[in-house]
Backbone bond lengths (Angstrom), bond angles and torsions (degrees), N, CA, C in turn:
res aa  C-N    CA-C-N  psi(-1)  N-CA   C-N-CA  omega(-1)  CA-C   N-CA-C  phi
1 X - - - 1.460 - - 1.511 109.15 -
2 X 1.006 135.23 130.51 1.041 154.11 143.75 1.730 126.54 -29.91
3 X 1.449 105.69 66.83 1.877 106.45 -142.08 1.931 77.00 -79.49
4 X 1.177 157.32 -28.06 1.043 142.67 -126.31 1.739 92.17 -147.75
5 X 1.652 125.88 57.90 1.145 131.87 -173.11 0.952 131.78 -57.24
6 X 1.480 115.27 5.01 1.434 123.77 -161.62 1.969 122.24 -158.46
7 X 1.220 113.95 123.26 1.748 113.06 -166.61 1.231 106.95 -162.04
8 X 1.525 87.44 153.98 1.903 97.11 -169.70 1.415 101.58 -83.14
9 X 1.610 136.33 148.12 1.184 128.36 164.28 1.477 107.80 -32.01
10 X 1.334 133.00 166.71 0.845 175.18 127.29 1.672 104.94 84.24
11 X 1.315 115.43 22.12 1.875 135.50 140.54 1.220 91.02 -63.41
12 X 1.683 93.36 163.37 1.503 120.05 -178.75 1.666 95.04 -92.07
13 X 1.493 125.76 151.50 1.080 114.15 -174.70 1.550 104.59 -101.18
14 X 1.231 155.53 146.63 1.562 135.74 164.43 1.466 110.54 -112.62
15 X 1.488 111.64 143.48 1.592 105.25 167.87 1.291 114.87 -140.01
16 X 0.836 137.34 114.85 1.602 152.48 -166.24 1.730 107.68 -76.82
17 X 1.675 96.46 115.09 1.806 104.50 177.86 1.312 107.82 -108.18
18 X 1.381 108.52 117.31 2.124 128.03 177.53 1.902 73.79 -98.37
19 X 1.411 94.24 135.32 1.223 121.10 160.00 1.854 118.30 -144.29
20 X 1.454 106.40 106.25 1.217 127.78 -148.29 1.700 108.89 -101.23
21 X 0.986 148.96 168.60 1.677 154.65 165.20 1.695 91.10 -91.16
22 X 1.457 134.43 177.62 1.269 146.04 156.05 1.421 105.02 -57.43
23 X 1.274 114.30 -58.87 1.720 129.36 -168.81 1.517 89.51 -66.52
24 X 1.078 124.14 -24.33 1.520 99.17 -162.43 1.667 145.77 131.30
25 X 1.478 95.25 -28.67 1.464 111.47 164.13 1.623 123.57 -85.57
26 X 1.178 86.14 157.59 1.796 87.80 -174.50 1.687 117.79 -91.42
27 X 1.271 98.17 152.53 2.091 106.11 -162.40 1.465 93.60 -86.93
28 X 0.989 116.95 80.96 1.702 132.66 -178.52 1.261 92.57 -40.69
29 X 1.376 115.58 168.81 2.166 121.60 167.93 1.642 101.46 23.49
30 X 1.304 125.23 29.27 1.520 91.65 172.80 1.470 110.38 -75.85
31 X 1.099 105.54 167.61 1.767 110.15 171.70 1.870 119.46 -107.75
32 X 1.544 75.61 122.99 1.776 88.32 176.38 1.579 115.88 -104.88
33 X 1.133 74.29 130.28 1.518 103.88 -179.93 1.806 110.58 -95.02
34 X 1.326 109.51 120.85 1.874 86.27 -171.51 1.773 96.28 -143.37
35 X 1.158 113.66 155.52 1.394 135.69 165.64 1.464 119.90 -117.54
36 X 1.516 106.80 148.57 1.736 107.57 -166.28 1.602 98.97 -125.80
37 X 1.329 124.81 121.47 1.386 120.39 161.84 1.701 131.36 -123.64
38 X 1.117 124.79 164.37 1.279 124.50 -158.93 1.648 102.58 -145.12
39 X 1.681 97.73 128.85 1.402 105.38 175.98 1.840 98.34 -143.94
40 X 1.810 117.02 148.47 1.178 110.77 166.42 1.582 115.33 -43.30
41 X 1.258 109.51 156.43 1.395 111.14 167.77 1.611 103.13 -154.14
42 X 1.681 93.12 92.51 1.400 131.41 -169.26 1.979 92.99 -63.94
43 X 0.953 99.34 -54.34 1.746 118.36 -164.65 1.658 106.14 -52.45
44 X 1.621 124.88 -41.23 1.372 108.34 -154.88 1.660 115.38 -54.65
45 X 1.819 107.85 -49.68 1.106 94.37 -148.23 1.938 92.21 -80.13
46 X 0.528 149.77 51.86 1.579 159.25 82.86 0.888 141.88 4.99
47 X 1.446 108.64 -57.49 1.623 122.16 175.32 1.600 102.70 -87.34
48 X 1.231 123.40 24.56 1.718 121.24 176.82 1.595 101.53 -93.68
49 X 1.273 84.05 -25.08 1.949 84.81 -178.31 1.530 116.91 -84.76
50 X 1.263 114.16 179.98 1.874 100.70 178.14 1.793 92.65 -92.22
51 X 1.402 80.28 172.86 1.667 88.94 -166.89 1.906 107.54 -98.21
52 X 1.513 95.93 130.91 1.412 115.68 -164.48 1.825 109.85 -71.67
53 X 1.319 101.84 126.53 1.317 129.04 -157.62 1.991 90.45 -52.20
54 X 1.042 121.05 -46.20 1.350 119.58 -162.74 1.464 81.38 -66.16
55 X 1.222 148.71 -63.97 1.692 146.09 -160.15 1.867 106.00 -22.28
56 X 1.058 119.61 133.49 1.636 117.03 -161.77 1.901 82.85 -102.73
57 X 1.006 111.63 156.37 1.722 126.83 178.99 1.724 107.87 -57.36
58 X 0.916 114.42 -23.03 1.567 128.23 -166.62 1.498 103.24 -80.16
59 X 1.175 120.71 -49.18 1.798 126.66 -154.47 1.324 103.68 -58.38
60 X 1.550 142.69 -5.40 1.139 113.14 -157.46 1.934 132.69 106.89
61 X 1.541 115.18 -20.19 1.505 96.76 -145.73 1.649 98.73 -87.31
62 X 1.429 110.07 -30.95 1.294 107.40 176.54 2.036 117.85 -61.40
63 X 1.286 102.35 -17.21 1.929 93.04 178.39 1.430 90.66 -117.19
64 X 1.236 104.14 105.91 1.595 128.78 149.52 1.736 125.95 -26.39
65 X 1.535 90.45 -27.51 1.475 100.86 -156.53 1.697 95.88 -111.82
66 X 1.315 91.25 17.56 1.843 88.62 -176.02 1.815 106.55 -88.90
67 X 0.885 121.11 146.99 1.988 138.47 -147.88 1.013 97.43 -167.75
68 X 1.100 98.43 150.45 2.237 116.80 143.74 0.961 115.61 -82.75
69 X 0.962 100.46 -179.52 1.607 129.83 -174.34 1.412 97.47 -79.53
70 X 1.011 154.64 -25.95 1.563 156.09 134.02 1.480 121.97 -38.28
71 X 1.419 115.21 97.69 1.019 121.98 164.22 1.378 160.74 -63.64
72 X 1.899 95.20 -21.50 1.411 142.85 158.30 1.944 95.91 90.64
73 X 1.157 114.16 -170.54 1.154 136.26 -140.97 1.234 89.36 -61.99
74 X 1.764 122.98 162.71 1.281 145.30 159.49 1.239 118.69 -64.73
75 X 1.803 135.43 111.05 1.112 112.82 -173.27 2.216 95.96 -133.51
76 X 1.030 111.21 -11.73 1.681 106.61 160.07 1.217 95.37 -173.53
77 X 1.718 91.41 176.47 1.573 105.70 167.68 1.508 84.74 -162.01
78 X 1.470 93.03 164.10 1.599 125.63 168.03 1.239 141.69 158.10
79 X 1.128 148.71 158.43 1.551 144.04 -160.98 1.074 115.55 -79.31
80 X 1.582 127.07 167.07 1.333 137.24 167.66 1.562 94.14 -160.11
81 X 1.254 122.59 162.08 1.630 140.31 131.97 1.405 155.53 -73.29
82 X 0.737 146.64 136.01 1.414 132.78 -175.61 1.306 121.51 -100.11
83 X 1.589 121.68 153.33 1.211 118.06 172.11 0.575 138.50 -85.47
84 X 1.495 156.21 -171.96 1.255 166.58 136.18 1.745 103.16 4.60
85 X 1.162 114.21 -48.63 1.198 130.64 -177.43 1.423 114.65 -41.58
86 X 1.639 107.28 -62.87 1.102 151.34 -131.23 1.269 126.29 77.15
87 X 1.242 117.30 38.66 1.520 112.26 -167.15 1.500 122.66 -145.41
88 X 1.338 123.93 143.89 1.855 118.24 -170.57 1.196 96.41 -127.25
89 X 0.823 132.73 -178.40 1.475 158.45 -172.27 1.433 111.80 -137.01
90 X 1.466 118.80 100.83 2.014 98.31 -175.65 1.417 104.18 -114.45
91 X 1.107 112.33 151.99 1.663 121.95 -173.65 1.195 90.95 -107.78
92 X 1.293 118.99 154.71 1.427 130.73 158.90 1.750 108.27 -158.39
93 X 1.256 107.42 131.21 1.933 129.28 -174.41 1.826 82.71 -59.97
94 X 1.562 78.36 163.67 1.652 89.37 -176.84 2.046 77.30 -145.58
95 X 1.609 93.08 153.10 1.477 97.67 168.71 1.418 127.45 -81.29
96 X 1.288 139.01 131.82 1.444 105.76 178.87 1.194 104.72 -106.81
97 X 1.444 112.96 158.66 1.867 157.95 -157.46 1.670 88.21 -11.55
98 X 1.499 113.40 -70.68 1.387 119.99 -179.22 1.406 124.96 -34.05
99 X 1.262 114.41 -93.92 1.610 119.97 150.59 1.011 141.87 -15.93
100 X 1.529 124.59 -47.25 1.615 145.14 131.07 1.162 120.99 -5.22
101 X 1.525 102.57 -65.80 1.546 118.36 -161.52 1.922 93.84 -96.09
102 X 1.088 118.33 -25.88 1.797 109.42 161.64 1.060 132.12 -83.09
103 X 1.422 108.14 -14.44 1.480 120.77 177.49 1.526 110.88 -74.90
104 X 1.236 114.38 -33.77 1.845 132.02 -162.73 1.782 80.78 -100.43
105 X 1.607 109.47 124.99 1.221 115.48 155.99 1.200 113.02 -33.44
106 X 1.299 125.04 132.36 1.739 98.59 134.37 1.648 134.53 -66.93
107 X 1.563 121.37 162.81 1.153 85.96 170.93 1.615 102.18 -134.62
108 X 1.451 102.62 166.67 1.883 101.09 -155.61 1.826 86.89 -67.24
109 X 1.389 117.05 -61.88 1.448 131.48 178.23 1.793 112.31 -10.35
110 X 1.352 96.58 -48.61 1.602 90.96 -173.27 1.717 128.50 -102.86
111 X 0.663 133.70 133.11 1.815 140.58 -161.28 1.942 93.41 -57.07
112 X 1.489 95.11 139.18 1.211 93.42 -166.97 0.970 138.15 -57.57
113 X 1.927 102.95 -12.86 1.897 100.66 -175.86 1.603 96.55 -81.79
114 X 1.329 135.93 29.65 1.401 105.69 169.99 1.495 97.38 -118.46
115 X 1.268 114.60 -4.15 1.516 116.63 146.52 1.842 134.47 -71.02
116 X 1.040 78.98 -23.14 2.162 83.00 159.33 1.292 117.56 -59.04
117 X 1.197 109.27 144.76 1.315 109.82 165.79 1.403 137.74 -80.12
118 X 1.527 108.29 109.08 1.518 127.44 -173.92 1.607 135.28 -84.91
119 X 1.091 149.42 148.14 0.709 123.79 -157.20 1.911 111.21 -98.10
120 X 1.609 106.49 161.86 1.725 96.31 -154.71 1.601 103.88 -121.55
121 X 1.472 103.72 166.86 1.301 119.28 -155.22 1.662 98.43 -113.71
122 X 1.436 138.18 87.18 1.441 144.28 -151.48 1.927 83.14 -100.28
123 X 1.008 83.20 120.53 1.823 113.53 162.38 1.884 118.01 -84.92
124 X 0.890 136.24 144.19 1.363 110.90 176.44 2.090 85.17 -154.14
125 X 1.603 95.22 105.26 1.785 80.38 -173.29 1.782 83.16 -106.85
126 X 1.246 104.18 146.78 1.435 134.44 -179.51 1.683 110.67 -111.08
127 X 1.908 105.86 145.07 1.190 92.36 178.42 1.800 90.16 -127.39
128 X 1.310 119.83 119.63 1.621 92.61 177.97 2.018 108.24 -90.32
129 X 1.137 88.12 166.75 2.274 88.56 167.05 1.509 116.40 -147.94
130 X 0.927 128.00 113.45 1.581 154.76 174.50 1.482 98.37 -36.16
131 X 1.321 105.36 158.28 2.048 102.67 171.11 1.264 85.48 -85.73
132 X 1.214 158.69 71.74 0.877 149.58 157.58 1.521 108.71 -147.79
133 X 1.491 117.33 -7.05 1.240 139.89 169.98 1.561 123.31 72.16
134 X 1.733 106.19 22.01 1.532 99.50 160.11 1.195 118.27 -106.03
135 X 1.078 111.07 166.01 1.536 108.73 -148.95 1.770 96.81 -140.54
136 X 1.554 110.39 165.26 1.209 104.24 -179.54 1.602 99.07 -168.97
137 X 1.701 105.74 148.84 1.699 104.97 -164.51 1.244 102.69 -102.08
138 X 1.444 107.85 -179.97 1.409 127.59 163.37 1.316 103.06 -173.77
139 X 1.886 93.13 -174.73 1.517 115.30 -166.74 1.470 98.90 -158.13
140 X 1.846 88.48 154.81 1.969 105.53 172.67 0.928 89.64 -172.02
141 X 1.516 96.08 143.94 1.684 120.18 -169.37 2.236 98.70 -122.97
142 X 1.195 98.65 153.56 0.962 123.21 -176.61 1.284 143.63 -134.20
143 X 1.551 125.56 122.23 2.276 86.37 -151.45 2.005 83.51 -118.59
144 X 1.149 78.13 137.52 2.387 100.43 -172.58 1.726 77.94 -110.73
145 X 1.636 108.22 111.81 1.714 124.56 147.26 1.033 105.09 -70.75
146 X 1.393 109.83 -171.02 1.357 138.85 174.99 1.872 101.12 -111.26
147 X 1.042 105.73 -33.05 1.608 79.27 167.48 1.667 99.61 -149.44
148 X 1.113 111.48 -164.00 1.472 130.60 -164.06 1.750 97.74 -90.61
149 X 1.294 127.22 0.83 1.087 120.16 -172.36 1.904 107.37 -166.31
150 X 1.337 121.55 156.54 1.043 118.65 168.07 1.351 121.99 -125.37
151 X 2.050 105.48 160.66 1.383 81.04 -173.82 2.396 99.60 -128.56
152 X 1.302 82.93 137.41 1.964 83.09 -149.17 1.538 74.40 -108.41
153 X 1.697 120.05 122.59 1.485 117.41 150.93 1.692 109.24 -112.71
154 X 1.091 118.67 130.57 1.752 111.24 144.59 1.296 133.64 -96.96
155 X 1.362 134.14 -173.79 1.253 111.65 -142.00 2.154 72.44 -144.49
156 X 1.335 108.84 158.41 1.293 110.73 -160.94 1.893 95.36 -82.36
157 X 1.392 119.63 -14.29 1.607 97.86 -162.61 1.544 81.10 -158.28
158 X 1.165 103.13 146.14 2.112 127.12 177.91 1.227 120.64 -80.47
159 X 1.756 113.91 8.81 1.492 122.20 -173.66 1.780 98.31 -157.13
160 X 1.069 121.29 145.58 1.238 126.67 149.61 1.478 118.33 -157.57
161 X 1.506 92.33 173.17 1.719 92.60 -170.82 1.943 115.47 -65.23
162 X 1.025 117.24 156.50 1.519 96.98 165.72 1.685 116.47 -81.89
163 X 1.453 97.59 150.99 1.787 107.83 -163.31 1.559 126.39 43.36
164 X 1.520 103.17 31.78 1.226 122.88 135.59 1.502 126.50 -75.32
165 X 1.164 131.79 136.95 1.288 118.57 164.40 1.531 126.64 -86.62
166 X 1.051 134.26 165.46 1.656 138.40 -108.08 1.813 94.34 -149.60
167 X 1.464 140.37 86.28 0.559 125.85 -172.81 1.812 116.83 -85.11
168 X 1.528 123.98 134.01 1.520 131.23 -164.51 1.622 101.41 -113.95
């Protein structure tokens, strides 16, 4: 699970793995195996606003945590253990805004605001395995802004004259 759902680019991100039996006990020393991925996530700051009457019940806006099956790009992997608990703690670097946006080509094809830097939606799917060698997956997603706050304007009308001014 994803105990820490939320980080500014270029914070460390943390996500905390409970790895449990059916009955209930915890898979002491199991070994985790984990992968980290990263895709824009155009949508979050979105849900800051109230949700728009035309929106049909189906789309999504009320679960935050709603995704595809696409996880987006490869950005690490690697092991850890668990304790006694059953449980690790994994850190993983996050890029910030700068780096982000130099690290990701640009590309000539697309209009430049989808070359800005946006804020991203970190996947982290986990596989744990028992000394006994069964094993079992999961996933938690996590959304890293660009800052600690956003700033959402609209504009009063979907047309105006040119060199009119534009009331927000």
């Amino acid at each position: 699970t994803g105990s820490f759902p939320h980080a500014v680019q270029g914070e460390p991100l943390k996500f905390k793995i409970n790895a449990n039996y059916y009955f209930g006990s915890p898979v002491s020393h199991g070994l985790v195996k984990y992968t980290l991925y990263k895709k824009p996530d155009w949508a979050s700051r979105y849900h800051l606003l109230p949700r728009p009457d035309y929106y049909s019940f189906l789309d999504g806006w009320d679960n935050p945590d709603f995704s595809s099956a696409y996880h987006g790009n490869y950005v690490m992997e690697g092991v850890a253990q668990t304790d006694e608990a059953g449980q690790v703690i994994v850190t993983v670097p996050t890029a910030d805004a700068i780096s982000a946006a130099e690290g990701d080509a640009p590309s000539e094809d697309l209009p430049n605001w989808m070359n800005d830097p946006q804020d991203q939606r970190y996947t982290l799917e986990v596989e744990v395995t028992d000394l006994s060698r069964h094993s079992i997956t999961g996933t938690a997603d996590a959304t890293v802004t660009q800052g600690e706050f956003a700033v959402l304007v609209e504009n009063s009308s979907g047309v105006v004259e040119a060199g009119k001014p534009l009331e927000v």
